[in-house]
Structure formats: C-alpha cells, structure tokens
C-alpha positions as CSV (number, residue, x, y, z in Angstrom):
1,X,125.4,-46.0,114.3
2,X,124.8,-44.4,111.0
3,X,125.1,-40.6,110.8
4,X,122.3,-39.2,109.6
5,X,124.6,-36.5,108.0
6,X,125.9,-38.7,105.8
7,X,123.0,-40.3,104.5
8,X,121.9,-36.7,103.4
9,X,124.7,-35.8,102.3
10,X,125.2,-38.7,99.8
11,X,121.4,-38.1,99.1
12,X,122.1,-34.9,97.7
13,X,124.9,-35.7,95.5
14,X,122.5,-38.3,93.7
15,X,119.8,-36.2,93.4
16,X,122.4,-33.7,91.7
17,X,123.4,-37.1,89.5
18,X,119.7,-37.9,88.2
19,X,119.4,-34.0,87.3
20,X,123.0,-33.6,85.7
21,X,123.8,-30.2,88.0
22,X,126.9,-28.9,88.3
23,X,129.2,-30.5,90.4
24,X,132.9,-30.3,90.8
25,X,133.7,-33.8,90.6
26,X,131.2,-37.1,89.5
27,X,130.2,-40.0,91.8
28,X,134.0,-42.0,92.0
29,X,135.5,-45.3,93.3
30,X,138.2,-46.8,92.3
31,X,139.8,-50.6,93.0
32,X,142.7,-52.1,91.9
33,X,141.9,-54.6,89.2
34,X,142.7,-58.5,89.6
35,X,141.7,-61.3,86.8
36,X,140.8,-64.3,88.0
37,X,143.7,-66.9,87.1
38,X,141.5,-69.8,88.5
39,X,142.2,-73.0,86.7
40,X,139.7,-75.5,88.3
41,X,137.9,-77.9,86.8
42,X,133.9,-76.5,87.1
43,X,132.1,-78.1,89.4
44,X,129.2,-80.4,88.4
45,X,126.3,-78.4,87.4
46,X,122.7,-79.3,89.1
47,X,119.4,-78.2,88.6
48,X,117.6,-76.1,91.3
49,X,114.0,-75.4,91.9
50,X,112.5,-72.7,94.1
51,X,111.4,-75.3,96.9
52,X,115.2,-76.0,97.6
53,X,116.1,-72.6,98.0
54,X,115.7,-71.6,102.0
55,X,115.1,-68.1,101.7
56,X,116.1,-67.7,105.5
57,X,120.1,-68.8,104.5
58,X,120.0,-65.5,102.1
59,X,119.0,-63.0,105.0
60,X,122.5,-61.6,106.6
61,X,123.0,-58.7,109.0
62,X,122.8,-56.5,106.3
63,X,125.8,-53.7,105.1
64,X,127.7,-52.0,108.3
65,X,126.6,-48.6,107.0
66,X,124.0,-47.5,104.5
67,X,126.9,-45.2,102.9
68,X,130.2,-45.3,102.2
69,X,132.5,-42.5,100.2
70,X,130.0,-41.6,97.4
71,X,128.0,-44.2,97.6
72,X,124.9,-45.8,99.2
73,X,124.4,-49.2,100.0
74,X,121.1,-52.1,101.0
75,X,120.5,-55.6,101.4
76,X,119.6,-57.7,97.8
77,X,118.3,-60.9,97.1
78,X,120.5,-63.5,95.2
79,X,121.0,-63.7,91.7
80,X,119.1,-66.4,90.7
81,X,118.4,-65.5,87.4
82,X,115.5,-64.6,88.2
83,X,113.6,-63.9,85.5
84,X,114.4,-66.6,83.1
85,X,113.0,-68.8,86.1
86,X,110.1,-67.0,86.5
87,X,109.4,-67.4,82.4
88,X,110.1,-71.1,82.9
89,X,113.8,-71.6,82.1
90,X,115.3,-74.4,84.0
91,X,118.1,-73.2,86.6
92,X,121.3,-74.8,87.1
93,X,123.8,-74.0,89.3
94,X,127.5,-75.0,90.0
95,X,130.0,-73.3,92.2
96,X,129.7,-69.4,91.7
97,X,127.6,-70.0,88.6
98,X,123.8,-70.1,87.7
99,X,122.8,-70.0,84.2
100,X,119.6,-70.9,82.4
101,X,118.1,-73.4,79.8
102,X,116.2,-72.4,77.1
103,X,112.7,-74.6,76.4
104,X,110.5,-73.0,74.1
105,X,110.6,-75.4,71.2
106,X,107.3,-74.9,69.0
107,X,105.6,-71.6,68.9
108,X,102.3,-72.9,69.1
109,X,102.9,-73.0,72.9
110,X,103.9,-69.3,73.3
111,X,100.5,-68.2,74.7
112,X,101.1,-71.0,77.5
113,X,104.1,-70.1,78.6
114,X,103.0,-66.3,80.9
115,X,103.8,-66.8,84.0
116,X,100.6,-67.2,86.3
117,X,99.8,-65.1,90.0
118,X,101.1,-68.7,91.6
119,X,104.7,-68.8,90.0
120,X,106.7,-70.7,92.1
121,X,110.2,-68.8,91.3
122,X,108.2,-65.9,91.7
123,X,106.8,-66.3,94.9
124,X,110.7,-67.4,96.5
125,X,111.6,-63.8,95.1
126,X,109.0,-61.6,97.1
127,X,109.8,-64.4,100.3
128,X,113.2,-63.6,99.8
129,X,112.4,-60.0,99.3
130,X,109.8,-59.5,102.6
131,X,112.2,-60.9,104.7
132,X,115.0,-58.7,104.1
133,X,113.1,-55.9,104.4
134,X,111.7,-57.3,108.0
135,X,115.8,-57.7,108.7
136,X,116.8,-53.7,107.7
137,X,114.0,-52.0,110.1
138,X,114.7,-49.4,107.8
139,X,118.2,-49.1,108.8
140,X,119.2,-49.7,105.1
141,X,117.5,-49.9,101.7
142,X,116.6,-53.4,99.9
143,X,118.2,-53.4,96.4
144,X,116.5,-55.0,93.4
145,X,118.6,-58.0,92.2
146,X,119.4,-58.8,88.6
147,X,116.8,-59.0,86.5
148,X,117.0,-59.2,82.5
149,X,115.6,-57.4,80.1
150,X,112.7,-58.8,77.7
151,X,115.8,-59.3,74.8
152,X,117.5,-61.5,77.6
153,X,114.8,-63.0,78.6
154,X,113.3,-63.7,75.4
155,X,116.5,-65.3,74.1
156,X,116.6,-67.4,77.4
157,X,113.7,-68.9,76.3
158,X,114.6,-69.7,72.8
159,X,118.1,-70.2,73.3
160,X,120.7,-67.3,70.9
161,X,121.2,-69.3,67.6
162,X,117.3,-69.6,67.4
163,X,116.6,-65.8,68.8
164,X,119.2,-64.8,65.8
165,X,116.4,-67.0,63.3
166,X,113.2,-65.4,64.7
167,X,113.9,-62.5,63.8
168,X,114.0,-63.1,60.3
169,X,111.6,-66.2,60.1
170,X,108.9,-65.9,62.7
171,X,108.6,-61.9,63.1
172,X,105.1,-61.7,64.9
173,X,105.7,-64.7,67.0
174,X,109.4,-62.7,68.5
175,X,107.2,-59.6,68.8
176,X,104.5,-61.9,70.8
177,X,107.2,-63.4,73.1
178,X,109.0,-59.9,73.2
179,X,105.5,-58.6,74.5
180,X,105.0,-61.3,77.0
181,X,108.7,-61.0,78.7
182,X,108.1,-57.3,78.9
183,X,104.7,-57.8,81.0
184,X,106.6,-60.1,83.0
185,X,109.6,-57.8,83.6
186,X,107.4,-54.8,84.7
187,X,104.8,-57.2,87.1
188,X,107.9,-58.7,88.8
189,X,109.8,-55.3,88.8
190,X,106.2,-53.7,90.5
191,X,105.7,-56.8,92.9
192,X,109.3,-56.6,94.0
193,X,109.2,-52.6,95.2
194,X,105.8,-53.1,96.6
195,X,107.6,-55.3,99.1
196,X,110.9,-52.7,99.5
197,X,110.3,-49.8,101.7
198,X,111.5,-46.7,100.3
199,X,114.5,-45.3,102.0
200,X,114.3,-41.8,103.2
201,X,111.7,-40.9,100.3
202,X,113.5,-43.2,97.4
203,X,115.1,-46.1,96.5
204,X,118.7,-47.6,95.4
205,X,119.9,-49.1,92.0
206,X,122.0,-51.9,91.8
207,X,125.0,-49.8,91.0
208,X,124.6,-48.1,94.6
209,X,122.8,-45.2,93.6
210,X,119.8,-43.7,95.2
211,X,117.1,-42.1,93.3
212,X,114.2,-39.8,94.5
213,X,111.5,-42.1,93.5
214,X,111.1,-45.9,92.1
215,X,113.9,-47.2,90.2
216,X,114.5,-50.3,88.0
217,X,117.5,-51.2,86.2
218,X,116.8,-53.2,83.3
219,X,119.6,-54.6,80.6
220,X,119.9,-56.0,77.0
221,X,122.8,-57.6,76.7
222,X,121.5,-60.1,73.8
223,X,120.8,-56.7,72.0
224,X,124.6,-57.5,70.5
225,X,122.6,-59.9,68.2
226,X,120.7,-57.3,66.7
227,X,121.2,-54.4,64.7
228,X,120.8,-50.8,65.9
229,X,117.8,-50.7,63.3
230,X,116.5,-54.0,64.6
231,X,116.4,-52.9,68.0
232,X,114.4,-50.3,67.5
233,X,112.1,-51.7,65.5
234,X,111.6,-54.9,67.6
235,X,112.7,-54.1,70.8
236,X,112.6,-50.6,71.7
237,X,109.0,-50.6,72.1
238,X,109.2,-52.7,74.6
239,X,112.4,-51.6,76.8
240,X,110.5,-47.8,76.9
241,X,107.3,-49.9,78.5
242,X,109.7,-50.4,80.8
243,X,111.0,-47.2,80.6
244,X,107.4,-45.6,81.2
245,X,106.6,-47.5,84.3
246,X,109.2,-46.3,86.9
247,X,110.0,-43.0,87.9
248,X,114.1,-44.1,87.5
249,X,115.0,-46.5,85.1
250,X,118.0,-46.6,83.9
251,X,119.4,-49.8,81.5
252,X,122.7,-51.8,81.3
253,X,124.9,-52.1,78.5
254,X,128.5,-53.2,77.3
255,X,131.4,-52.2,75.3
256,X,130.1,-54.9,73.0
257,X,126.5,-53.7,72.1
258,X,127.1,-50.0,72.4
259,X,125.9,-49.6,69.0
260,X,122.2,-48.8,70.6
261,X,123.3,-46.3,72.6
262,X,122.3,-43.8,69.9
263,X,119.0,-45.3,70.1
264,X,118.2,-45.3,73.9
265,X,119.5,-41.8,73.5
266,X,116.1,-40.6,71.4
267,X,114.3,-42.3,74.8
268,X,113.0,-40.0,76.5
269,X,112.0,-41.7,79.7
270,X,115.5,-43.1,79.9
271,X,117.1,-41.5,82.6
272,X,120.4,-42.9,82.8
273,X,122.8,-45.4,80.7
274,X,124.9,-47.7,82.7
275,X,128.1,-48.7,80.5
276,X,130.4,-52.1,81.6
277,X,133.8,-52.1,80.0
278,X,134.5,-55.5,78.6
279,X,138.3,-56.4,79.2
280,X,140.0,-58.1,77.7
281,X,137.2,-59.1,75.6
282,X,135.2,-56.9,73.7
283,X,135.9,-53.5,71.3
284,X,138.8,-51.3,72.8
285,X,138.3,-48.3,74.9
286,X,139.6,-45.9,72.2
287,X,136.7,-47.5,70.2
288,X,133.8,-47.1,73.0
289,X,135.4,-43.6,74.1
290,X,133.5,-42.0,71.3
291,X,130.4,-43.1,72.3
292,X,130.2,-42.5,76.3
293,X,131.2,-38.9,75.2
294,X,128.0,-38.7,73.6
295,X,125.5,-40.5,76.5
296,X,127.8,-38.3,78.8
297,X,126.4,-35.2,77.0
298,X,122.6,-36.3,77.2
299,X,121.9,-38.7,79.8
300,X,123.1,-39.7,83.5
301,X,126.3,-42.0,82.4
302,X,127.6,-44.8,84.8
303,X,131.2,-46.5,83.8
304,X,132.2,-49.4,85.4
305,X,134.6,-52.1,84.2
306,X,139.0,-52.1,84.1
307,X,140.8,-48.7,82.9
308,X,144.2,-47.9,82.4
309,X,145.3,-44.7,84.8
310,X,145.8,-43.1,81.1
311,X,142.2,-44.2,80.2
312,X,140.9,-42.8,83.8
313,X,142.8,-40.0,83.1
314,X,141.1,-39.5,79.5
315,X,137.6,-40.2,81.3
316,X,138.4,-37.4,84.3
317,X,139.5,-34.8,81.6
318,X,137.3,-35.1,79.2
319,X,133.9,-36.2,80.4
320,X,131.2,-33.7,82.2
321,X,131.3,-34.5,85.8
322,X,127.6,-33.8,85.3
323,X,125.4,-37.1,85.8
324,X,128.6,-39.2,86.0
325,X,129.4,-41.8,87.7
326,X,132.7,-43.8,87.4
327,X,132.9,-47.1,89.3
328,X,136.3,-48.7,87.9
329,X,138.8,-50.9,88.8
330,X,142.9,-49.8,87.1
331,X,144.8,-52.1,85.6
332,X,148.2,-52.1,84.1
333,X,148.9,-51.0,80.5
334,X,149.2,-53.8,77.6
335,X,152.4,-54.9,76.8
C-alpha cells in the first residue's frame, strides 16, 4: 500500500523544482551506464495500422508504487510515434523499433493533409489512454507518451533532406505545415489529459516529475537542421503556442541542438528545459557544460544522458540545486 507520506513528500520537492526554491540538494538518480553491444541482424520491418493494435495488450498492473526515491511514477501509453501517425505518416515497426515514413510530396495537398475528429491513430491513442486510466483507480497517474514537436513532425512529413529545402525554397508553405502540426500537437496534447485524471491536484511529465497543474513535454529534435536565427523566426512561434496552452510545459533537447537554448531562454512560458546528453555521439560535455550553466540559471533544468563521476562531480559542484534535476547514468572515463 502506498504511503500517503511519501506521495506528499515527493509532491513538495517538485513543487519546489517548478518554482526553483532553495533546496539542499536537486531531484537525483543515478544508474550505472551499459551500451548496447547487440550485433543482430534487424528484424524485418512491417507496417502497422491502428486497427491491429489491441489496446487491451498495453494495459499492465501498473508501477508497484506511485514514488520511488525522488521521483514519481504512472502508467503510459506506447510509443507509437504517435503523432507522425496521427498527421498521416506510415508506421513501421520491427523488434524494439517504430519509425515513420514521410508522404507529403506536392504542396498543393498540404491543406488535405489536418487530421479530421475521426483519425483513426488518434482515436487508438485516447482508447489506449481511457483504459489505463479505468486500470490506476487513481492509485497512480497516467503519463503522456512521446509526442513530437511540430519541427519533428513537420519533417516527418516531408522527410529531413526536403525539410532542409523548404526552408529556403517554399517559406510560406513550411510556415503553413509548421502551423498545421502545431494545431495538431496542442488538440492531441488537450484530448489526451482530458482523458488522464489529475493526480492529487496535478499531473506527471515523462521524465517522472509531477507538476501542480497540466503538463506537456514537447521536443525539437530536427531543430539541429536549423539555425538558432531560423528557429526563431520559423519555429518559435509555434513551440510558445504550445508553450501558452499548458500550465507546465517544458521541451526536450540534445547535446546536438543546444544552440536554441538561448532562444527558448527569452520564452517566457517555458517553464523548464529538459537536456539528453548524446554519448558517444554528439558535441562533448566540456562543450554543452557552458550552456546548461546558463538554462540552470534561468529555467527548471533536467539532465539526463551518460556522465563520467568527474563530469557528475562538475555538475553537483557547480550547478544550482535550484530547479534541477539530474537523471544520469556513469560511465567510465575515455581511454
């Protein structure tokens, strides 16, 4: 049976993130990391539509405990890529993967392709949605899956190589499609919470914090194909719609398209930057340092990705523990 003390408690510390208080110490876990070493052939990829998924087979018993150490935890729905689907991206899926096609080949059908009130994918998402919440009783919050942002989404739909063009050679049409994924985003995000009880007064981000009101996480992760000056001009707009909408928002980045971060910083409505440290891939952690030191100093800031005990050390001794959250997983130094 779940204290009740505990839930509070954990309550309280996240209330204390979303405001940056002072606190002794920031939200923390810590793993030990592992990369994957798998050399299998991948399995042969097939397409999926929502009338094959059985949204029953996604329904489990839920987490033990709502909260564990720092954290809190809920039931989600699986990641489906869900709103690529929804914009009408085929879905393929193979062994541990589901990816997206992009089908948006002349731009005299943009107009045709908003999702209508009957989408299919859509539909599977709120099934999938209602019946987890029927399955927690309340016992535990229901967690919003991932969704991409309207960058994501809108280069999902037009594939990267010709997102990379648009901007350049159809401006208003990538401002059009920018506009339409953003409506989408915000009606699905809106459709989905109507659907997930809030859990003593809020509800829980993806990244296991609770928030005092409605949350979304959104992301922009094809944002790495623009330029800090071409994100704000194209796609800022429509990531503070999003922004505006929820009481909570907070977005997803990476090491590799940090240079926005200045950006989202000027966002008002932001209230917190979620940072994933790309290793090995991706700039260095001397090179992104720089620039969580500065989110850390205006926004909520959480870290998760594979440090080095020196580089967990430098984040612990450096960093505010005010509005931050580190979520990491150590590995051993470089040789």
């Amino acid at each position: 049976m779940q204290d009740e003390k505990d839930i509070f408690r954990v309550i309280e510390r996240h209330k204390a993130f979303w405001e940056m208080e002072e606190v002794e110490k920031p939200l923390m876990s810590l793993g030990r990391y592992s990369q994957s070493t798998s050399s299998s052939p991948p399995e042969e990829a097939v397409y999926i539509t929502p009338g094959e998924i059985d949204a029953q087979r996604y329904v489990g018993d839920g987490p033990a405990s709502a909260v564990s150490g720092d954290f809190m935890h809920g039931a989600t729905p699986p990641g489906f890529c869900w709103m690529e689907a929804i914009m009408g991206c085929r879905i393929l899926l193979s062994v541990g993967s589901v990816w997206s096609e992009p089908f948006l080949d002349d731009w005299k059908d943009l107009e045709n392709i908003r999702p209508s009130n009957d989408n299919l994918w859509l539909a599977k998402l709120l099934e999938i949605t209602q019946l987890l919440a029927e399955k927690a009783k309340g016992r535990y919050p229901i967690v919003q899956p991932l969704f991409r942002g309207p960058i994501d989404m809108a280069a999902a739909v037009l594939g990267d190589e010709r997102t990379c063009f648009a901007v350049y050679d159809s401006p208003n049409e990538f401002r059009r499609l920018l506009e339409i994924c953003t409506d989408t985003f915000i009606e699905v995000a809106k459709a989905r919470l109507a659907l997930s009880p809030p859990f003593y007064g809020g509800y829980l981000s993806g990244y296991a914090i609770w928030a005092p009101g409605t949350e979304v996480r959104t992301q922009a992760d094809n944002s790495a194909l623009l330029s800090p000056s071409m994100y704000k001009e194209f796609l800022l707009p429509c990531d503070e719609r999003i922004f505006d909408s929820f009481d909570y928002p907070l977005i997803h980045l990476h090491s590799g398209n940090l240079h926005i971060a200045d950006v989202l910083l000027e966002a008002e409505k932001l209230k917190a930057i979620q940072v994933s440290l790309d290793y090995p891939a991706g700039p260095s952690f001397e090179e992104s340092f720089p620039i969580l030191k500065r989110i850390n100093e205006r926004k909520p800031l959480i870290i998760n990705g594979p440090v080095t005990e020196k580089e967990l050390k430098q984040l612990l001794e450096t960093l505010s523990p005010h509005g931050l959250c580190i979520a990491v997983s150590v590995r051993e130094e470089d040789e």
